[in-house]
N, CA, C and O atoms as a GROMACS GRO file, in nm:
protein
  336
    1UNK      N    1  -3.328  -1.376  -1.635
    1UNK     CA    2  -3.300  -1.235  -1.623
    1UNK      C    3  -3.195  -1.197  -1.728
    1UNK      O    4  -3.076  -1.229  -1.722
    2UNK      N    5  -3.236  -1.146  -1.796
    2UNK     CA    6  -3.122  -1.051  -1.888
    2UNK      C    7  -3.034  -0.952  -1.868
    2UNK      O    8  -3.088  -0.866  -1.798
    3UNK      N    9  -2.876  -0.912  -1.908
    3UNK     CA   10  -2.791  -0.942  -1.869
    3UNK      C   11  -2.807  -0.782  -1.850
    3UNK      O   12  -2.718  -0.727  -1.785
    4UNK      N   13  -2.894  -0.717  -1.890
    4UNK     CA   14  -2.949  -0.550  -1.828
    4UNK      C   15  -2.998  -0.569  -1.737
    4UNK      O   16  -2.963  -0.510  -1.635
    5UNK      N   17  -3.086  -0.647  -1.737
    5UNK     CA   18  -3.189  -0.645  -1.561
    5UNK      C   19  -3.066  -0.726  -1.488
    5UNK      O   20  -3.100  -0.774  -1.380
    6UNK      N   21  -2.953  -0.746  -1.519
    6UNK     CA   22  -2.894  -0.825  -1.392
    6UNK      C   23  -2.822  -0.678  -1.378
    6UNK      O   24  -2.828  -0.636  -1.263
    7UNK      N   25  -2.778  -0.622  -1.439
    7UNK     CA   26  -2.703  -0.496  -1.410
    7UNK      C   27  -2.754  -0.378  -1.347
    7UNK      O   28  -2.689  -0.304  -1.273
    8UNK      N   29  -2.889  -0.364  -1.384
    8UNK     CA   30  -2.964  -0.299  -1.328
    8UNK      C   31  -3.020  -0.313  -1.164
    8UNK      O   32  -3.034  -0.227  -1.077
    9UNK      N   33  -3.040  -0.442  -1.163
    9UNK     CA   34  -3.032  -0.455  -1.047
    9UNK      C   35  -2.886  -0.490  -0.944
    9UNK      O   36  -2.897  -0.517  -0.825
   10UNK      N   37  -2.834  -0.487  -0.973
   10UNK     CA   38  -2.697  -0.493  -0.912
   10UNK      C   39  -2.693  -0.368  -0.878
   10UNK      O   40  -2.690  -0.346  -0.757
   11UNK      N   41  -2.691  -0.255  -0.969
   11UNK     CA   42  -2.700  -0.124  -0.899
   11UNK      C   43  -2.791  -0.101  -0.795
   11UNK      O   44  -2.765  -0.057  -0.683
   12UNK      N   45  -2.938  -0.145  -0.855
   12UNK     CA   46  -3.007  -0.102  -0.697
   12UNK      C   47  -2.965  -0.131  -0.552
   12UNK      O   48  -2.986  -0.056  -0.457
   13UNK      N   49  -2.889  -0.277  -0.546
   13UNK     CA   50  -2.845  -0.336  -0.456
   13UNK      C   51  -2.697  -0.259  -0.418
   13UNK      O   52  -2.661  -0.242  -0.301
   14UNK      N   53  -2.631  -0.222  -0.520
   14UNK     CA   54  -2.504  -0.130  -0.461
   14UNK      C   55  -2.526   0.018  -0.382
   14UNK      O   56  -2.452   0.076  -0.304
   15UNK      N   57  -2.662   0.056  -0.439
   15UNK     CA   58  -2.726   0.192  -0.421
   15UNK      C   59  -2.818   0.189  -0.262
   15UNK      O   60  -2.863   0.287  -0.203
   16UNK      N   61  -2.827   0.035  -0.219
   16UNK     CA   62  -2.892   0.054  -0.116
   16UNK      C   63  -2.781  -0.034   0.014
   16UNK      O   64  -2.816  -0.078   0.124
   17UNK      N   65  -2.680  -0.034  -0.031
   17UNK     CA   66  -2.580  -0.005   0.107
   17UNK      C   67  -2.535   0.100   0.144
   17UNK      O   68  -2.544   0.198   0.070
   18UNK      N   69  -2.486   0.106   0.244
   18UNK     CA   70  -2.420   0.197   0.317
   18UNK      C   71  -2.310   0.297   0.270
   18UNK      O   72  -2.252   0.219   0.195
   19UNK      N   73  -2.255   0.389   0.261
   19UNK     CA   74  -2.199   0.457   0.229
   19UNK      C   75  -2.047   0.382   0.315
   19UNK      O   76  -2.048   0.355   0.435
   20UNK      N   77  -1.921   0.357   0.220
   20UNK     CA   78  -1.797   0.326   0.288
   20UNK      C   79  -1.770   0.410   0.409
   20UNK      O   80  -1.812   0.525   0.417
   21UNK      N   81  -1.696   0.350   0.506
   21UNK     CA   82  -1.662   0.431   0.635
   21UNK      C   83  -1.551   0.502   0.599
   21UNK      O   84  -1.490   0.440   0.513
   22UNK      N   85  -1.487   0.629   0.634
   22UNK     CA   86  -1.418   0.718   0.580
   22UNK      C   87  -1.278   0.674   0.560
   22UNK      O   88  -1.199   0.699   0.469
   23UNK      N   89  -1.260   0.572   0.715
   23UNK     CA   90  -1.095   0.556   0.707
   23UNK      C   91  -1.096   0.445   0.526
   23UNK      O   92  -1.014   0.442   0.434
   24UNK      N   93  -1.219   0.377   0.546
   24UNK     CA   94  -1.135   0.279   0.413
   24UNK      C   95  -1.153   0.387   0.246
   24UNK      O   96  -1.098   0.368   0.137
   25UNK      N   97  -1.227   0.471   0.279
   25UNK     CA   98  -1.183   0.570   0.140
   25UNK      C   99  -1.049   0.621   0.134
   25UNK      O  100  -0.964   0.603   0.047
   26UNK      N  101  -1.043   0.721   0.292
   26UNK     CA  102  -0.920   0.738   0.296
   26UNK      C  103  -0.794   0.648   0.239
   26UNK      O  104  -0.702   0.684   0.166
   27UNK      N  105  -0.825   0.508   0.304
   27UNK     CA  106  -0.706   0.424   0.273
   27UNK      C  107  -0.673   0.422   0.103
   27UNK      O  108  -0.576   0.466   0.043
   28UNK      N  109  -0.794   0.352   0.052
   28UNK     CA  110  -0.852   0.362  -0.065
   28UNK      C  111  -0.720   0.466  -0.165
   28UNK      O  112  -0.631   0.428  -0.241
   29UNK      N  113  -0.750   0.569  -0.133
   29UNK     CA  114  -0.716   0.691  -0.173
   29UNK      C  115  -0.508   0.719  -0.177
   29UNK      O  116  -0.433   0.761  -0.265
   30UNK      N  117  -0.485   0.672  -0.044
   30UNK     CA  118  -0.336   0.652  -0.034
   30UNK      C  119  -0.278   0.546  -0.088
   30UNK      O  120  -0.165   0.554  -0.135
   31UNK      N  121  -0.358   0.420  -0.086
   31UNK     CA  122  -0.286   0.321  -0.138
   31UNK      C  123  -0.199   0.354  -0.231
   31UNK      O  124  -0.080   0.340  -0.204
   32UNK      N  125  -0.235   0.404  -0.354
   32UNK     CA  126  -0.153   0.377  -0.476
   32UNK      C  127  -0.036   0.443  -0.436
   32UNK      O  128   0.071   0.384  -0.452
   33UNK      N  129  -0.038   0.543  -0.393
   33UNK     CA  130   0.120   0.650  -0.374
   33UNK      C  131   0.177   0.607  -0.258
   33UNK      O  132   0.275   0.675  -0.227
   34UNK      N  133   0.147   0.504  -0.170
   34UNK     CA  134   0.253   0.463  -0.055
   34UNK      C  135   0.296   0.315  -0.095
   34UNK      O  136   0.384   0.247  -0.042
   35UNK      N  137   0.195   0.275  -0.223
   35UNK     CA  138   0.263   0.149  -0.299
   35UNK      C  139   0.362   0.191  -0.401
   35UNK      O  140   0.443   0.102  -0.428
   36UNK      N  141   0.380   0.314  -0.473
   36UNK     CA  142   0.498   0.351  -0.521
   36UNK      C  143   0.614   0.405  -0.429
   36UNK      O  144   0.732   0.403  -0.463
   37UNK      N  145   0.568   0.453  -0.309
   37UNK     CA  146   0.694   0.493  -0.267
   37UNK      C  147   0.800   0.320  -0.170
   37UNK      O  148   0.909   0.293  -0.121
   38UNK      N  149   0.689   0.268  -0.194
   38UNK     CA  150   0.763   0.125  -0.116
   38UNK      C  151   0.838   0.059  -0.274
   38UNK      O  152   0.946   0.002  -0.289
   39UNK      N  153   0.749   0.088  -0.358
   39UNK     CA  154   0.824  -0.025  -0.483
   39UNK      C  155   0.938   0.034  -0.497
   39UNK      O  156   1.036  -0.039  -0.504
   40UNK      N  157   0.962   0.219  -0.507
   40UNK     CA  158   1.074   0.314  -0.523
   40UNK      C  159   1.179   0.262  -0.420
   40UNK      O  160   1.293   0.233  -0.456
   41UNK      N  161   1.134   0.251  -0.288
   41UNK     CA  162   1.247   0.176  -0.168
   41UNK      C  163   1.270   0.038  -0.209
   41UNK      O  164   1.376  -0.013  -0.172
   42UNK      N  165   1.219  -0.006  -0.254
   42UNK     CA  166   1.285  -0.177  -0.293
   42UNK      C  167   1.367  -0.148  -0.409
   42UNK      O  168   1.486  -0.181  -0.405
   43UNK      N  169   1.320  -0.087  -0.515
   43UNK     CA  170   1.402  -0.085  -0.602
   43UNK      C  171   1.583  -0.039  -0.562
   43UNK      O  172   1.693  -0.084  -0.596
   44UNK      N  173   1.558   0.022  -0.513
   44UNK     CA  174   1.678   0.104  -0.433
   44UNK      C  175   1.779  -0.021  -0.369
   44UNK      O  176   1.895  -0.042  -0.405
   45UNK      N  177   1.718  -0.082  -0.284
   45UNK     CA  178   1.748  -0.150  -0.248
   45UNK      C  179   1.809  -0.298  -0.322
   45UNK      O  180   1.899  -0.372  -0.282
   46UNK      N  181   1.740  -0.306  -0.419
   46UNK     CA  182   1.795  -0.427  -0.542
   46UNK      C  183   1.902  -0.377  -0.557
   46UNK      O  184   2.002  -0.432  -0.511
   47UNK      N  185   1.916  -0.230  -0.643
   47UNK     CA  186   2.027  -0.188  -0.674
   47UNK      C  187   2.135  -0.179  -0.632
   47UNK      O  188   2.237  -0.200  -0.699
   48UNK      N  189   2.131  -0.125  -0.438
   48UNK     CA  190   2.233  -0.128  -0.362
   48UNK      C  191   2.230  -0.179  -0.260
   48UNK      O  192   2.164  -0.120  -0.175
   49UNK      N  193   2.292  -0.298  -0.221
   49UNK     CA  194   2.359  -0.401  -0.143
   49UNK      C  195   2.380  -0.304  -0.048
   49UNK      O  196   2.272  -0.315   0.008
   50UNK      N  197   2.443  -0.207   0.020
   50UNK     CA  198   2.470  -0.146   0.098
   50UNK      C  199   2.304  -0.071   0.174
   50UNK      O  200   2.268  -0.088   0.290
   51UNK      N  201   2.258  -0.021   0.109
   51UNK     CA  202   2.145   0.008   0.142
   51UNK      C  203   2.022  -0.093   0.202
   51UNK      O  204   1.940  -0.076   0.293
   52UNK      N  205   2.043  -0.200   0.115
   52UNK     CA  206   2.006  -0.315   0.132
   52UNK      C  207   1.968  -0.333   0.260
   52UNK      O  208   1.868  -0.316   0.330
   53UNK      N  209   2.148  -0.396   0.276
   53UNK     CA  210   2.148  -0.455   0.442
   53UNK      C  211   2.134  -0.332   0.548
   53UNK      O  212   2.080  -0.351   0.658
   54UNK      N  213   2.174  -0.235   0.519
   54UNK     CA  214   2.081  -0.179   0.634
   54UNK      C  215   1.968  -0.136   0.657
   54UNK      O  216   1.945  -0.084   0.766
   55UNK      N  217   1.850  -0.150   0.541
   55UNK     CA  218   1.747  -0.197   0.612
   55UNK      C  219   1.721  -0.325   0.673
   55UNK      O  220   1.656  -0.336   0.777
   56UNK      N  221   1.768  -0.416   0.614
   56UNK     CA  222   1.743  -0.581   0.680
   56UNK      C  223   1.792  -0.500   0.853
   56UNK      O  224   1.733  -0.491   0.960
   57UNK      N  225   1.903  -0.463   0.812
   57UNK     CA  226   1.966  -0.430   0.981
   57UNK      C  227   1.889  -0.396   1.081
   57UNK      O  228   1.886  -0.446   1.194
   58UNK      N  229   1.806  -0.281   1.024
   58UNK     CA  230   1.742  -0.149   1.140
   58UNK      C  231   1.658  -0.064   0.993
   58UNK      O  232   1.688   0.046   0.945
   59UNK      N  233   1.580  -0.133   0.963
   59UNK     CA  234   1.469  -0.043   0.856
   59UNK      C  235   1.437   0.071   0.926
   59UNK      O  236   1.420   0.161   0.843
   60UNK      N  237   1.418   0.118   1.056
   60UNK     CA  238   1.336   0.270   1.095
   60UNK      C  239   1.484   0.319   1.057
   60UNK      O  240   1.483   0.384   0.953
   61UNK      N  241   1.591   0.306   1.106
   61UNK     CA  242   1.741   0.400   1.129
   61UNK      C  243   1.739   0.407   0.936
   61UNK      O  244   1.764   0.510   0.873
   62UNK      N  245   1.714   0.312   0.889
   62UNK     CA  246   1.795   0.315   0.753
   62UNK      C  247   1.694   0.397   0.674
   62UNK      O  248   1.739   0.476   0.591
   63UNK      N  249   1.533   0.385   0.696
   63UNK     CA  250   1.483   0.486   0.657
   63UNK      C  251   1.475   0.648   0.665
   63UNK      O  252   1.450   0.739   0.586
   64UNK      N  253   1.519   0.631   0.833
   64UNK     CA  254   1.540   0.810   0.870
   64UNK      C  255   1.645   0.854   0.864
   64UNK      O  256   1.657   0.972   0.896
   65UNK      N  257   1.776   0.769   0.816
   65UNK     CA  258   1.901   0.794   0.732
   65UNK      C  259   1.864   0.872   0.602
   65UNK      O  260   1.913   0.982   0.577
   66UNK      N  261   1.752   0.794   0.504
   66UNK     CA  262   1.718   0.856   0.372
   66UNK      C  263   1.631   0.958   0.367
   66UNK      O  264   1.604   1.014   0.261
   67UNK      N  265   1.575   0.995   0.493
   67UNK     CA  266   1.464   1.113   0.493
   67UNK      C  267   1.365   1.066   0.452
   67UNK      O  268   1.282   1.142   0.402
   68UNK      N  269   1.333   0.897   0.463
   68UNK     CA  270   1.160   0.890   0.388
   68UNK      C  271   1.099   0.828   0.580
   68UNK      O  272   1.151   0.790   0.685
   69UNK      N  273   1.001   0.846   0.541
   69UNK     CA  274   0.881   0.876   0.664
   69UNK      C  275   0.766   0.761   0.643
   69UNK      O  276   0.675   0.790   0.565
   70UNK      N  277   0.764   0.654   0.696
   70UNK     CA  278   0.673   0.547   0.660
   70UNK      C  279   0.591   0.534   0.781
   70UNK      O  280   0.649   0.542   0.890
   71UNK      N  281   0.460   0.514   0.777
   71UNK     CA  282   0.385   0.443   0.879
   71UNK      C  283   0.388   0.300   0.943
   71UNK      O  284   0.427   0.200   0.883
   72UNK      N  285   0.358   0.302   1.025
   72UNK     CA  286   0.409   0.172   1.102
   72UNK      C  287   0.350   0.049   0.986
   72UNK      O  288   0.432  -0.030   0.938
   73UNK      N  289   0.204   0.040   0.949
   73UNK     CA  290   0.175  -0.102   0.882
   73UNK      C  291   0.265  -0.132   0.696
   73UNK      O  292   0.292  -0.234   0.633
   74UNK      N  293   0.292   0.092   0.652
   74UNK     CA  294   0.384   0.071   0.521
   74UNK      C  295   0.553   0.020   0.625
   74UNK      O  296   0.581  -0.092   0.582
   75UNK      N  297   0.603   0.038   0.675
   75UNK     CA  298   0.730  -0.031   0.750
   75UNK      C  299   0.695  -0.181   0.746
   75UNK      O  300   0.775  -0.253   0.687
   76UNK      N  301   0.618  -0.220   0.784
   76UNK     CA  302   0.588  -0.426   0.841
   76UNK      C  303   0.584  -0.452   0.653
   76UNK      O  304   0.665  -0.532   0.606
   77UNK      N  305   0.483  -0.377   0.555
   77UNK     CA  306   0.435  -0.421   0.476
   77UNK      C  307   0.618  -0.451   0.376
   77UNK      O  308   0.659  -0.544   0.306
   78UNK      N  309   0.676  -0.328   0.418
   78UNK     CA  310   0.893  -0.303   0.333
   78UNK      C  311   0.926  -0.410   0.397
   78UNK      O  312   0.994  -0.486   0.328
   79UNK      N  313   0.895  -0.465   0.548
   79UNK     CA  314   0.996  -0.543   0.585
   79UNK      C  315   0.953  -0.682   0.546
   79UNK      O  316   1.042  -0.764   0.529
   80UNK      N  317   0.827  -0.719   0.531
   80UNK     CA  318   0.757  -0.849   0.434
   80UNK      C  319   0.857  -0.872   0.301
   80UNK      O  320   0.928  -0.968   0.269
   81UNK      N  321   0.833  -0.757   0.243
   81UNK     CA  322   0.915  -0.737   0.074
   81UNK      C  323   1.042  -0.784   0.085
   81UNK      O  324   1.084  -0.884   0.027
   82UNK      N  325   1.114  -0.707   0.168
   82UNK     CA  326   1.268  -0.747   0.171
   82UNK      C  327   1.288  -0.875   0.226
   82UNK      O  328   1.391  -0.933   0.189
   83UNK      N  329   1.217  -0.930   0.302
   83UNK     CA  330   1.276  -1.078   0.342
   83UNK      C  331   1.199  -1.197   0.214
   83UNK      O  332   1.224  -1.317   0.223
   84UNK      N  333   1.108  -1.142   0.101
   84UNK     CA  334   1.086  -1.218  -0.008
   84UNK      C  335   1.172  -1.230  -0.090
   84UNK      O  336   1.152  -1.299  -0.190
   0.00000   0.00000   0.00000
């Protein structure tokens, strides 16, 4: 098979599944901007030792200290980061 008919058919085969279920587009879709706003909170956190430890302390208090608003699995995913 040539390396068109392999492509070609790869599409037919992508073209005859299912349409993604909404939440993983959705997710899809947020990822990138709740992965910058976590790299933006770590960075922060490199920088300041004070900030630091109080997330290690109490991450929900130290986040709703700064006014940022995380979902429960972006919170588990900050508190993974910071103990790396």
């Amino acid at each position: 098979m040539t390396d068109e008919a392999s492509i070609e058919r790869l599409g037919e085969l992508l073209r005859a599944l299912p349409p993604a279920p909404q939440g993983w587009v959705t997710a899809a879709q947020e990822l990138p901007l709740a992965r910058a706003e976590l790299d933006e909170i770590v960075a922060r956190a490199e920088a300041d030792a004070e900030f630091r430890a109080a997330l290690v302390a109490d991450l929900e208090a130290a986040l709703a200290a700064a006014g940022v608003e995380l979902e429960p699995r972006q919170a588990e995913a900050l508190r993974r980061r910071l103990q790396a």
